[in-house]
N, C-alpha and C positions, 0 to 999 in steps of 0.2 A: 354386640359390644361386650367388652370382657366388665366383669362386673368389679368393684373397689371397693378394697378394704376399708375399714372406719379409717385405718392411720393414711391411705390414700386419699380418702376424701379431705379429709383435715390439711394436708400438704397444699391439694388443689385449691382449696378455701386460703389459704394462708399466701398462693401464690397470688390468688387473686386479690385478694388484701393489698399483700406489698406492692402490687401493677397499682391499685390505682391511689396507694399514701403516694409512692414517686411520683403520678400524676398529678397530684396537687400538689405537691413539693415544686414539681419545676413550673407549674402556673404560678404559683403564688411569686416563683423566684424572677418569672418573666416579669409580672404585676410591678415589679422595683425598678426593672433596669429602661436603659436611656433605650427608644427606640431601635438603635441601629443592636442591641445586644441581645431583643426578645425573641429573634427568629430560632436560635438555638433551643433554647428554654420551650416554647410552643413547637416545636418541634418532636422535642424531648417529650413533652407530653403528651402528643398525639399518637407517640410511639408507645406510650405504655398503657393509655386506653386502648390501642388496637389490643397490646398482648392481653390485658384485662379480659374485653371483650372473649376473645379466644378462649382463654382459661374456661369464663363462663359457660360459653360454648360445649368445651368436651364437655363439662359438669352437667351440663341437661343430656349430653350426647347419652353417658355412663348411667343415666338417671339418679347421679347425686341430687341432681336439682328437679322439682318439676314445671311442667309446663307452664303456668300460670305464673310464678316467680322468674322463672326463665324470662318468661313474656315481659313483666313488669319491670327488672332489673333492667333488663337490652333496652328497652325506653328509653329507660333514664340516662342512659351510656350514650343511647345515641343524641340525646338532647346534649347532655352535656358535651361534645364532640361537637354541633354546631358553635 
């Protein structure tokens, strides 16, 4: 694995950030709307936990992250996903 810069790491961190604030942007935006209007919105969010996820992913891949937080994080992702 090629190894990452601090401003690398920071990017990857930052993408993974913004994956999962739009992930709760469109749950919460689902959370309002009349049922026939939420499949979008959960939709929408499940597509930005997956990207999350992934982000996460290389970042343990690179060894930005390690194992144990890796482990701990993906939990949670995957909890909040059911």
């Amino acid at each position: 694995m090629p190894h990452l810069t601090k401003d690398s790491r920071h990017t990857l961190g930052r993408k993974i950030d913004a994956s999962l604030i739009e992930t709760l942007e469109a749950t919460l935006t689902a959370r309002f709307l009349a049922k026939d209007r939420k499949f979008l919105f959960v939709e929408k969010a499940a597509a930005k936990l997956d990207l999350a996820k992934f982000f996460l992913r290389i970042a343990w891949e690179v060894k930005a992250l390690d194992t144990k937080k890796y482990a701990l994080i993906s939990e949670q992702l995957n909890e909040i996903g059911k």
